[in-house]
C-alpha positions in Angstrom: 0.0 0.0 0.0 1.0 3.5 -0.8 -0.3 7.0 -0.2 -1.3 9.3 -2.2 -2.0 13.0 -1.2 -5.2 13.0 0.5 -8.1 15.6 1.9 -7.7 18.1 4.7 -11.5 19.1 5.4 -11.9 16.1 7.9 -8.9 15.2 10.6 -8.8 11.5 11.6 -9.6 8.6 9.3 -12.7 8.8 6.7 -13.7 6.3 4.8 -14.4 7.9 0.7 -13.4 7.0 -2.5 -12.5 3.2 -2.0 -10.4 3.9 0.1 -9.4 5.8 3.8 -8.8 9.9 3.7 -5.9 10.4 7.3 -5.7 14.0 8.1 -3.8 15.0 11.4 -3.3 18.2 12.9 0.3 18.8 14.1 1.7 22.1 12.4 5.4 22.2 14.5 6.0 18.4 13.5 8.7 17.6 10.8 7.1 14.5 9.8 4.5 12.0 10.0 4.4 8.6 9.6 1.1 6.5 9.6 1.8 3.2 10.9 -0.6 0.0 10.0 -1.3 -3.0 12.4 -2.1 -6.3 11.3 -5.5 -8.2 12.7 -3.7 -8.7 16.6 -3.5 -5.0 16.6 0.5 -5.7 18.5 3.0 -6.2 15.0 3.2 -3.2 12.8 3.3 -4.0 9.5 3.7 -1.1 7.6 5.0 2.7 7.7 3.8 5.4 5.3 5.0 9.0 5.2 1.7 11.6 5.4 2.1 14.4 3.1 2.3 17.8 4.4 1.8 19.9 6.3 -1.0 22.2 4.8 -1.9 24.7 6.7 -0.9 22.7 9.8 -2.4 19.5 8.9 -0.6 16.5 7.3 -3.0 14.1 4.5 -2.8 11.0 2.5 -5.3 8.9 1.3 -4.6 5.0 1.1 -6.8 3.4 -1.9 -7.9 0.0 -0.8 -8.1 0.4 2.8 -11.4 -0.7 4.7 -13.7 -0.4 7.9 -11.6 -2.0 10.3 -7.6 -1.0 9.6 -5.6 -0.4 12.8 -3.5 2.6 12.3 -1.6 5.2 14.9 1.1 8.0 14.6 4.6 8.3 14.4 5.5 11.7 14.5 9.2 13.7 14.3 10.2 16.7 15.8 12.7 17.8 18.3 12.8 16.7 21.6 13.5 19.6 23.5 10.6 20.0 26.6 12.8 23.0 27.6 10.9 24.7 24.9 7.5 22.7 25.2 8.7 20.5 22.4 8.2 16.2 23.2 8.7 14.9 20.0 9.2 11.0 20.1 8.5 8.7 17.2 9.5 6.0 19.2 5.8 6.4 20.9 2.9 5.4 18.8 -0.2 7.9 19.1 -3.2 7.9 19.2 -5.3 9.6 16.6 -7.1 12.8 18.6 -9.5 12.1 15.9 -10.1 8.6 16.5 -13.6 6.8 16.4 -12.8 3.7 18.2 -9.6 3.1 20.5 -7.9 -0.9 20.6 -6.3 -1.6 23.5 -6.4 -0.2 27.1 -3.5 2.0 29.1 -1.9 -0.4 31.5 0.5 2.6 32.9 3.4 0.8 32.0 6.6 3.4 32.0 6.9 2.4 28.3 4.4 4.7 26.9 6.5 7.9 28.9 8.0 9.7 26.3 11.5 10.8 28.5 13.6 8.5 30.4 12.1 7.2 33.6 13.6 9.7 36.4 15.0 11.8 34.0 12.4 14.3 32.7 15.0 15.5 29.7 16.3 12.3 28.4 14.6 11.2 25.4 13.3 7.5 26.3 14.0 5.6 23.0 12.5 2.4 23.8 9.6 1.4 21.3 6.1 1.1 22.7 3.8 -0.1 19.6 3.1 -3.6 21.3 1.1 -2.4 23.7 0.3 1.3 22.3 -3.5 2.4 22.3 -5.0 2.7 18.6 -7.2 4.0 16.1 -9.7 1.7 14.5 -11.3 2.8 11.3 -15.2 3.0 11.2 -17.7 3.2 8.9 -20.6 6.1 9.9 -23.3 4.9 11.4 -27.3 5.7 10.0 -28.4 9.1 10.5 -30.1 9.4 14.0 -33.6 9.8 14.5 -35.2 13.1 15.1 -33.9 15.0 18.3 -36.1 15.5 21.7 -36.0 19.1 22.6 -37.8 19.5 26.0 -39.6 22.8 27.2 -36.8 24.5 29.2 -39.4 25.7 32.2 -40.3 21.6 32.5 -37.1 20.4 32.3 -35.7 18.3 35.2 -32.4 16.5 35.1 -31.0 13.2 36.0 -27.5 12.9 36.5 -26.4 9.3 36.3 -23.2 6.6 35.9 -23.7 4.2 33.0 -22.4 1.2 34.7 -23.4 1.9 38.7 -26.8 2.9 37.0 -27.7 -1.3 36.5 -24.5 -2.6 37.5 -26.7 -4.4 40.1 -30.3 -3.9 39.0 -32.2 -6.7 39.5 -34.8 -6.8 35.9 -32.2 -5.7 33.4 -30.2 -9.2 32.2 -27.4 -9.9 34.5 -25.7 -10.3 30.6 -26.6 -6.3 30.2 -25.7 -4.7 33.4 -23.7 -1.6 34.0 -23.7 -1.2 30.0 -25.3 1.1 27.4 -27.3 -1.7 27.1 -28.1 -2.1 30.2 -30.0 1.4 30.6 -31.6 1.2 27.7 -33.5 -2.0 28.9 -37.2 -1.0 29.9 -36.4 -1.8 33.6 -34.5 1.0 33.9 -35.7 3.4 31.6 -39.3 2.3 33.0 -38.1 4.2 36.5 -37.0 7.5 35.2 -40.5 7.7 33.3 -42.1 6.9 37.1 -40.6 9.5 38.5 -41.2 12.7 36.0 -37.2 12.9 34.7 -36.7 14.8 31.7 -33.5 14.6 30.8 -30.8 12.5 31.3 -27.4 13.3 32.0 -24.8 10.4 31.2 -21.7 11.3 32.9 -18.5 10.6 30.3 -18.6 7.9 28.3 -15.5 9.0 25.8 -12.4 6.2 25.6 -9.8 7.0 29.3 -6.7 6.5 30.2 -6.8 5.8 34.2 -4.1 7.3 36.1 -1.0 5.5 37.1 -1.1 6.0 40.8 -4.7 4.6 40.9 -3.4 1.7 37.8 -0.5 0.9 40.9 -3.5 1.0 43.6 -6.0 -1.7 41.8 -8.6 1.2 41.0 -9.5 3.0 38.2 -10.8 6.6 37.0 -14.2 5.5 37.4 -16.2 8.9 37.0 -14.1 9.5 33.4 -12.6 12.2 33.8 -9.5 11.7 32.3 -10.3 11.3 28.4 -7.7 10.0 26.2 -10.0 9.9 22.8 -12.7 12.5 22.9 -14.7 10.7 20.0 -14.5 7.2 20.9 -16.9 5.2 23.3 -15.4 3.6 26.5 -15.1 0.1 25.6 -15.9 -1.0 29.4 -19.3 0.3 28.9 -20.1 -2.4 26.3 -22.0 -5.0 26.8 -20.1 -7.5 24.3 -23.0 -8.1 22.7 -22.5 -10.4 19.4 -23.4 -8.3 16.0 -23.4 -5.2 18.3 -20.4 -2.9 18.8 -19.4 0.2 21.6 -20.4 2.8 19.0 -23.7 0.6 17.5 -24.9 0.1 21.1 -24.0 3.4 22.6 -26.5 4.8 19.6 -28.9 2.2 20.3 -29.4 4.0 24.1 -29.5 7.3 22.7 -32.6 6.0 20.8 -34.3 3.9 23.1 -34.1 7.3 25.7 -35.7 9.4 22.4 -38.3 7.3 22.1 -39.4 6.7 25.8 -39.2 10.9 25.1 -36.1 11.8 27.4 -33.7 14.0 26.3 -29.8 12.9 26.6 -27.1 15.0 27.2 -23.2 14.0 28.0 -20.7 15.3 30.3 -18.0 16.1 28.1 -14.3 16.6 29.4 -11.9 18.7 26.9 -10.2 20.5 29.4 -7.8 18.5 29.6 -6.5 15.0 28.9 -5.4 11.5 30.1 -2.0 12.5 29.5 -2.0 14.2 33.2 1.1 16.5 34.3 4.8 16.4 32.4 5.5 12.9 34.3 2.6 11.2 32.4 2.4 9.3 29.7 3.4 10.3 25.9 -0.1 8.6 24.4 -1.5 11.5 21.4 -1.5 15.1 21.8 1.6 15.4 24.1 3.8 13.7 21.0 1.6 15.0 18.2 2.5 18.6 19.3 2.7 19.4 22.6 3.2 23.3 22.5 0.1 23.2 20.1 -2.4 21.0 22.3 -1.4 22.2 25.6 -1.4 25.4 28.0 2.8 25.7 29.0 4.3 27.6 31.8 5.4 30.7 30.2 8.3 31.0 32.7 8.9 27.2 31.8 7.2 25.1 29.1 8.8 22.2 30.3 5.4 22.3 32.5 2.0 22.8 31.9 -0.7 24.9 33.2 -3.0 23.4 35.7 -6.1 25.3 36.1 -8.4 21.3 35.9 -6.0 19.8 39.0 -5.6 16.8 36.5 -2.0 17.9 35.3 -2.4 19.5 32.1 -5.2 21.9 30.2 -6.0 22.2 26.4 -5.6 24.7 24.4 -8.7 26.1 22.6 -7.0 29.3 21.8 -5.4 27.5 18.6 -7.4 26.7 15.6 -6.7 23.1 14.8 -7.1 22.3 18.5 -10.4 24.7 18.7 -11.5 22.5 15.2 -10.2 19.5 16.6 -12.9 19.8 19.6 -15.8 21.5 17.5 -15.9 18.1 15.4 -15.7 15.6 18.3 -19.0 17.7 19.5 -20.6 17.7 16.1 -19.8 14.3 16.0 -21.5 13.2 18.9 -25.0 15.2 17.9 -24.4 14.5 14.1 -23.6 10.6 14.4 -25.0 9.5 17.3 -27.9 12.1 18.3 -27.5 13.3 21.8 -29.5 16.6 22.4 -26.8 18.6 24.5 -23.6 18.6 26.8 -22.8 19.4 30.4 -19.2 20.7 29.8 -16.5 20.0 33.0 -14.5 22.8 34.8 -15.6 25.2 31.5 -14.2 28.4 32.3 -10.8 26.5 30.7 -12.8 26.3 27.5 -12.9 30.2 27.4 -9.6 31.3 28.6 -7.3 33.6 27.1 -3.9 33.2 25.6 -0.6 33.7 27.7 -0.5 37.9 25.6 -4.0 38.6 27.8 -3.1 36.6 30.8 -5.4 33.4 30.4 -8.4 35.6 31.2 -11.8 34.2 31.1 -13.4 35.8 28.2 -17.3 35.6 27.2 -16.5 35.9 24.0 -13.6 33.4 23.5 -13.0 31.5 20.5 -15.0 28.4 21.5 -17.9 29.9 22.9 -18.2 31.7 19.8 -17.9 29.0 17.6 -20.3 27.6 19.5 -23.3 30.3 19.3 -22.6 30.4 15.7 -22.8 27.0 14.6 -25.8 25.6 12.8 -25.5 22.0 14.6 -24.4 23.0 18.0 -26.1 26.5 19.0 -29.1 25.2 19.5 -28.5 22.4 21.6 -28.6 22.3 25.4 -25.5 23.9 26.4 -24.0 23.1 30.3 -21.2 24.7 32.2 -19.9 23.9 35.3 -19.1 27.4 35.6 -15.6 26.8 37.8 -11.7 26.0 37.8 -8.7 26.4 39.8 -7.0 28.7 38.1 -7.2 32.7 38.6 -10.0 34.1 38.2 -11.6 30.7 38.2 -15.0 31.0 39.5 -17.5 32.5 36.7 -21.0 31.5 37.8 -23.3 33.6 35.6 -20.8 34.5 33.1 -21.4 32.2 30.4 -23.3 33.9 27.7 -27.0 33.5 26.5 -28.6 30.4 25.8 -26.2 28.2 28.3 -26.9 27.2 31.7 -25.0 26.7 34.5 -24.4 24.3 37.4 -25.1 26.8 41.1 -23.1 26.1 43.4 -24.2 28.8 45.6 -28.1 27.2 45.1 -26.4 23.2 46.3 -24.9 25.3 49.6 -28.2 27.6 50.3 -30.7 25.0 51.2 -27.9 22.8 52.8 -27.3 25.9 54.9 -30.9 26.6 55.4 -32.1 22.9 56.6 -29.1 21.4 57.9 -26.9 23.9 59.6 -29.7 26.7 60.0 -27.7 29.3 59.2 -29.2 30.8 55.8 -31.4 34.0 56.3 -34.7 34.5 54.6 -32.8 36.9 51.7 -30.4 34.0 51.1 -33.3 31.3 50.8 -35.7 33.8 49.0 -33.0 34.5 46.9 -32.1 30.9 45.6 -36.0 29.6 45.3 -36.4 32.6 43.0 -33.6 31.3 40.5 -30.7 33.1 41.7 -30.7 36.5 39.9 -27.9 37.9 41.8 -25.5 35.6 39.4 -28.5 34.9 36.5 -29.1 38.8 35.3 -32.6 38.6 34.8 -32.6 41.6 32.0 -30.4 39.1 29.6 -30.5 35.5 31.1 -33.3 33.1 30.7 -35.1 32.3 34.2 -34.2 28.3 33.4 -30.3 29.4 33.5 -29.5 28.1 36.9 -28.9 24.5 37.5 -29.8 24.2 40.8 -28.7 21.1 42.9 -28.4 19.7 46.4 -25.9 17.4 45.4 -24.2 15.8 42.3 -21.5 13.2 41.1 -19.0 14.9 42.9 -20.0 15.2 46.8 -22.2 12.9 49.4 -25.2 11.6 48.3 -28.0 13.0 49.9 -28.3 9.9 52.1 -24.7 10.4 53.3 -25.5 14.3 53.3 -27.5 14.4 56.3 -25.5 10.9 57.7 -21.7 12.2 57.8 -20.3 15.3 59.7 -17.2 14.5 58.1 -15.8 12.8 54.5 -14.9 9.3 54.7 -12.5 8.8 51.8 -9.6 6.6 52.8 -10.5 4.1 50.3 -9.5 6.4 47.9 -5.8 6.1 49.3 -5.2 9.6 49.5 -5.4 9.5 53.3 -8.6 11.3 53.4 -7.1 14.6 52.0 -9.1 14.2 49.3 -12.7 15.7 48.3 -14.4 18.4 50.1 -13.8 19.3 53.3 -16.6 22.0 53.8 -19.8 20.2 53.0 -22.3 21.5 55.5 -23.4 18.2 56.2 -24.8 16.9 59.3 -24.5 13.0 61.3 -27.9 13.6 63.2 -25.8 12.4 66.0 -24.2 9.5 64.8 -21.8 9.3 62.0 -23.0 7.1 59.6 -25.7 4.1 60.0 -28.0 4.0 62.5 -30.5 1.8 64.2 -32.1 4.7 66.0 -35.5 5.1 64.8 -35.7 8.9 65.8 -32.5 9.3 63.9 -33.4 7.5 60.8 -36.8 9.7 61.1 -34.9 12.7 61.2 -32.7 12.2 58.2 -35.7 10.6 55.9 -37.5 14.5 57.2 -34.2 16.2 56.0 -33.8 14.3 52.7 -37.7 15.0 51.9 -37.0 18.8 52.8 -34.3 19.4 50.7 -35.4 17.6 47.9 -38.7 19.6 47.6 -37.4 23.0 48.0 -35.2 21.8 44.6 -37.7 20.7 42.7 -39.7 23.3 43.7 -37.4 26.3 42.8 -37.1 28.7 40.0 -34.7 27.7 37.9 -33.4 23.9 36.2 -33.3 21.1 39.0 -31.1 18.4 38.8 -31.6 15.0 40.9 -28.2 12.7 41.3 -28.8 9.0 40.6 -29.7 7.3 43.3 -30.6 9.9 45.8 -34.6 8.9 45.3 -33.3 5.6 46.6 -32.0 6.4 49.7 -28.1 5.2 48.2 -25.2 5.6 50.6 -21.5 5.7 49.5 -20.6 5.2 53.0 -19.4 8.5 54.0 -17.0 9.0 50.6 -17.7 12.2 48.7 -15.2 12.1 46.4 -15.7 7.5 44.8 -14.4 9.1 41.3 -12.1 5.5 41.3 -14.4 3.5 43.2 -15.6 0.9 40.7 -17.7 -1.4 42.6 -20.5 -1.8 45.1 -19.5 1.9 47.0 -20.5 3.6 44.0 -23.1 0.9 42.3 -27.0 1.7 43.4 -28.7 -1.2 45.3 -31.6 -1.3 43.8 -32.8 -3.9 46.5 -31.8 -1.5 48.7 -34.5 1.0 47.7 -36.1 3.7 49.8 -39.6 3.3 47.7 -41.3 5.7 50.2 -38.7 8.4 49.2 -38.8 7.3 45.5 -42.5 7.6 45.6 -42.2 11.3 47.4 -39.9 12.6 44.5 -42.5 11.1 41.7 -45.0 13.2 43.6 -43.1 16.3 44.2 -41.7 16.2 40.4 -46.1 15.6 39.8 -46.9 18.8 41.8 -44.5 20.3 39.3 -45.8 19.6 36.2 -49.6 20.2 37.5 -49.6 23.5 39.2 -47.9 25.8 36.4 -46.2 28.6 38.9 -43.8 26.0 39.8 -42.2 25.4 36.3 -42.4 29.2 34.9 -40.3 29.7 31.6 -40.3 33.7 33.0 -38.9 35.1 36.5 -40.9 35.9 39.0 -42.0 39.7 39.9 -43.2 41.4 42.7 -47.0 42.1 42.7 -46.4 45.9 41.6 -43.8 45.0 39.1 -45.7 46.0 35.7 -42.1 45.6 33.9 -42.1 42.3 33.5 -46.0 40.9 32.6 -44.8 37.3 31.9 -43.6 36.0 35.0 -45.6 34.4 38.3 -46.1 37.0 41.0 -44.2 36.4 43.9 -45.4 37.7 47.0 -43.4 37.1 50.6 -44.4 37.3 53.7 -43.2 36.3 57.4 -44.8 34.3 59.1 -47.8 35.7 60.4 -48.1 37.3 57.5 -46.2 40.6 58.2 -44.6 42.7 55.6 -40.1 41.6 56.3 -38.2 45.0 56.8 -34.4 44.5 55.9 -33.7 43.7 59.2 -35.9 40.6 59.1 -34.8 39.7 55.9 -31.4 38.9 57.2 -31.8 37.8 60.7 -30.6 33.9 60.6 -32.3 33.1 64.0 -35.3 34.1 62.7 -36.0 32.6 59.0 -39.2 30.9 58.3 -41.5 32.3 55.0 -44.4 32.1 53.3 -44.5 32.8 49.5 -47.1 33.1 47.4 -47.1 32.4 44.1 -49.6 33.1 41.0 -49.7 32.9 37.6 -50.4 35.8 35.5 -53.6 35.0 32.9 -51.6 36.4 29.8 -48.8 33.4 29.9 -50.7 30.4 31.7 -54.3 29.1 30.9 -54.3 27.9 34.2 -54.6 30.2 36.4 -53.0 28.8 39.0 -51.6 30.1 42.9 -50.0 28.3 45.0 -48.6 29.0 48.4 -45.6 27.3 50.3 -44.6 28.0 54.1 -41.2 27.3 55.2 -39.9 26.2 58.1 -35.9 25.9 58.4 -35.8 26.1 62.7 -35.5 24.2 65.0 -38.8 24.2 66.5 -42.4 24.2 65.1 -43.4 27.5 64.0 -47.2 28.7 63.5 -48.2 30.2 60.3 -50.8 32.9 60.0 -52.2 31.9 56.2 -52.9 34.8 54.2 -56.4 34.5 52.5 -56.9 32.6 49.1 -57.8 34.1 46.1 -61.2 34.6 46.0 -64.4 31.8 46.1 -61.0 29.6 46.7 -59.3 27.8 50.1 -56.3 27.0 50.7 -55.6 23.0 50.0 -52.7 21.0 51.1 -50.8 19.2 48.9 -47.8 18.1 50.1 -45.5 18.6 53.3 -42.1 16.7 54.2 -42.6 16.2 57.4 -44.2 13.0 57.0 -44.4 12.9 52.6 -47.6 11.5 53.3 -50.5 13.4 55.0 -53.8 13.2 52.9 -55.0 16.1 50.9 -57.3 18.3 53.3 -58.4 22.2 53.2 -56.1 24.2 55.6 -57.7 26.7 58.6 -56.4 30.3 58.9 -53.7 28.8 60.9 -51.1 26.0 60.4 -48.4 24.6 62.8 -45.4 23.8 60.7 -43.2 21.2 62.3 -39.1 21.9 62.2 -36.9 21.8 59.0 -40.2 21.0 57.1 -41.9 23.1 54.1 -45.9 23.0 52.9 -47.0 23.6 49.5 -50.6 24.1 49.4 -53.0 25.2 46.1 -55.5 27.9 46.1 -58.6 25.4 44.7 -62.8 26.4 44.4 -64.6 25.2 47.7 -67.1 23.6 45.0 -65.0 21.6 43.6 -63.4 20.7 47.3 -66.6 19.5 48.6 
């Protein structure tokens, strides 16, 4: 086989023409070679120089070749990481491009590119044995047509495709913890039950686990640590004969379409598998370092390290900014996904080293972004933080994204658990959090508020633990949060205690209505409607077994029940899903949102004073709909009490020809529907939403 000069419009391997079109990106390089495996994927079998570069990008196209070829890089350049230059054709790469990865890092000191314990000695010891490679593929059928939820009704569900059925009892034992596995009815069946929207898969792209947890017996289980941005993880495959990771990774996206659930994916190019100047050489660090990567200006021998994982990419290039806004397309073009949650994104949108690394609004890729016809209308997610300076950006991201709130997760933690919150604080997060959304330009579904998420306790463990219990992890329990405004009840951990168990199950209800009831986009972690427990660790990214797996026979179904109900109340009384912020009752400038009208109480008018006096915190708000944007005209009114002591509420009076109607409180979850007197004793760290209904229709 020989090359012939080849297309530069599409990096990675595309099949056209009879043949394979290889494109890579590597403008500093001197040359490239493009190296052929036989059927083992371990024996090379044949080199051929790539053509180039072309403005940056080196081509050839190999007639003959089919679905199926094994392939990786060789590339030449000098080795000089001095100047941010790691060169080594001795280390087979990885295409960046690549559609499906053979082979799994085993963080063997092979695949280094220097010398082990000596950083600027070029290691010359050929790795191509055991080197991870590219796989050419054939596309797969266009997808069906996208779900596209209203954003007011949208509630998502963040979950782990293997600890998701990894031990659920009615998906096949064959099927479990794979893509296969949640698109079996079993489990697609419970988040129908329970009112979910939109699911969340947390990464799924092809990793490279870190060596210190490869030398420890554990593995980068959460994902975060990518090594092929377009390739599914093998390990999520259910080995299926006629099926393959990519074919059965589609299948799920469609099975969730159809059931009517949007999907989005937590997508991680920040930064890479490749980790900090002692990892391994495995694609973009020996394609072109200085390209791919954020360097130390004072010394490019190291790299910037705003993600914490050792190394962060570098979106202000081009080819690298292309090389991302094609794994994206990719993903919605080929396999259909309706939107992205993207991790620690203020990287995404920082500046080059001539304006500091500055976050920027309107970076290159966010711009790219808004203006591209597959991706700008998709559901766009930030987690709106890093490490770096000038790292925390909640509310910056522009128009059209939403954001992950961490300020909402520590409010009603705050407010229930540690009673410390003030009625402003509260107030302020239940009505979407306009101090960071700006209501005049940011859509009142902007804020993804949360109590917890993948990365923190559970709730069960939330109101269980004073204190992280991570020494599993085998960072001595220096790892994760510290500061998680958690509470034991009075006993770390489980307990037989009935009034403690009562407690916590009064907590968990608490918190979980106030989310679901807020202004704003709620997010549920997996699990939490079951009562699941990682025993205390709030950081299991590399626990891969039963810690982080839910136990489905294990269930809480009273609490799972309560959240179906809550997430119910939702949908039925309109006020509680508004696509509009709220107003105050004399606000005429904004006629499409719900009035909001707060009282203390006994139903006194709150001076400032009372508005931030944390001793003395429990509300009432009442909210109605305005006629011109809801056919339902619909009010609702919801008393809160965060003390610690039952507080009596003076009810203001319903609209009128209506009464006030329970329908829901958390002290108990289950107290029948009844028509509330004037006045209501509201038990601790409990909340009541009631509905203004017509006494005809009551009695």
């Amino acid at each position: 086989m020989t090359l012939q000069p080849g297309q530069t419009h599409t990096l990675g391997a595309l099949l056209r023409d009879g043949g394979v079109n290889f494109c890579l990106a590597a403008p500093n390089a001197q040359a490239v070679e493009l190296c052929l495996f036989d059927a083992s994927a371990t024996r090379e079998v044949q080199r051929l120089a790539m053509q180039g570069p072309v403005d940056g990008i080196w081509h050839g196209f190999l007639r003959g070749a089919e679905a199926g070829l094994v392939y990786g890089w060789r590339v030449h350049g000098p080795w000089n990481p001095p100047q941010g230059q790691r060169f080594n054709p001795a280390k087979l790469l990885l295409d960046p491009a690549a559609r499906e990865v053979v082979g799994r890092y085993d963080g063997d000191d092979i695949h280094v590119g220097h010398v082990p314990g000596n950083l600027m000695a070029l290691d010359t010891r050929d790795n191509a044995a055991t080197a991870l490679k590219s796989r050419v593929v054939g596309d797969l059928p266009p997808p069906q047509e996208r779900v596209q939820m209203e954003p007011a009704q949208r509630v998502i569900y963040e979950l782990h495709i293997k600890g998701f059925t990894a031990l659920h009892p009615d998906v096949p034992e064959a099927l479990r913890g794979s893509y296969a596995g949640l698109a079996h009815p079993a489990a697609i069946a419970h988040l129908l039950s329970m009112g979910i929207t939109t699911v969340s898969l947390m990464p799924v792209a092809q990793r490279a686990d870190e060596v210190r947890l490869l030398r420890m017996g554990l593995s980068n289980y959460w994902g975060y640590s990518p090594i092929a941005w377009n390739a599914l993880e093998h390990r999520y495959w259910s080995g299926t004969p006629g099926t393959s990771p990519r074919s059965e990774f589609r299948a799920l996206v469609d099975a969730l379409h159809a059931a009517g659930l949007e999907v989005i994916l937590d997508v991680v190019y920040n930064h890479t598998g490749e980790t900090d100047e002692l990892g391994p050489t495995l694609s973009l660090r020996g394609i072109d370092n200085s390209t791919y990567y954020h360097l130390e200006g004072a010394n490019p021998a190291l790299y910037a390290n705003w993600a914490g994982c050792g190394n962060c990419v570098n979106l202000t290039h081009p080819l690298v900014l292309r090389t991302v806004m094609d794994s994206l397309r990719g993903w919605v073009q080929e396999f259909g996904v309706d939107g992205f949650r993207f991790d620690l994104a203020p990287i995404l949108a920082r500046a080059d080293a001539d304006r500091q690394h500055r976050f920027e609004a309107n970076a290159p890729f966010l711009m790219a972004v808004a203006q591209d016809p597959v991706l700008r209308d998709r559901l766009l997610v930030a987690e709106p933080w890093d490490i770096g300076p000038g790292g925390y950006q909640l509310g910056a991201f522009p128009t059209g994204w939403l954001e992950w709130n961490d300020r909402f997760r520590d409010t009603p933690r705050s407010a229930w658990l540690q009673h410390h919150a003030t009625r402003a604080d509260l107030a302020n997060r239940l009505a979407g959090s306009a101090d960071a959304f700006a209501p005049s330009r940011r859509a009142a579904h902007s804020s993804v508020n949360l109590v917890t998420a993948h990365d923190g306790f559970t709730l069960n463990d939330l109101v269980s633990y004073a204190e992280r219990h991570n020494e599993a992890n085998g960072e001595h329990n220096r790892d994760g949060h510290g500061h998680n405004l958690s509470v034991n009840n009075g006993v770390e951990g489980p307990s037989d205690d009935p009034l403690v168990q009562a407690q916590r199950q009064r907590q968990k209800r608490v918190l979980l209505a106030s989310l679901l009831w807020s202004l704003g986009t709620p997010l549920l972690l997996a699990g939490d409607e079951l009562g699941h427990s990682q025993g205390g660790n709030n950081n299991a990214y590399c626990q891969d077994n039963p810690t982080t797996w839910l136990h489905w026979d294990q269930a809480d179904a009273a609490l799972t029940a309560f959240v179906a109900r809550v997430l119910a109340l939702r949908r039925e009384l309109t006020v509680l899903q508004s696509r509009a912020w709220w107003r105050g009752a004399g606000d005429a400038s904004a006629t499409l949102g719900p009035v909001a009208q707060w009282w203390g109480p006994q139903g006194q008018t709150l001076q400032h004073a009372d508005w931030h006096n944390p001793l003395d915190n429990a509300l009432m708000l009442q909210l109605s709909s305005n006629p011109a944007s809801s056919p339902a005209n619909t009010t609702c009114l919801l008393l809160f009490n965060p003390g610690t002591h039952p507080f009596e509420f003076a009810l203001p009076p319903a609209p009128s020809g209506n009464a006030w109607r329970l329908r829901l409180e958390t002290d108990t979850g289950t107290s029948p529907e009844r028509t509330l007197p004037d006045r209501v004793w509201l038990p601790a760290q409990s909340l009541l939403l009631a509905s203004a209904v017509n006494l005809v229709t009551v009695f």
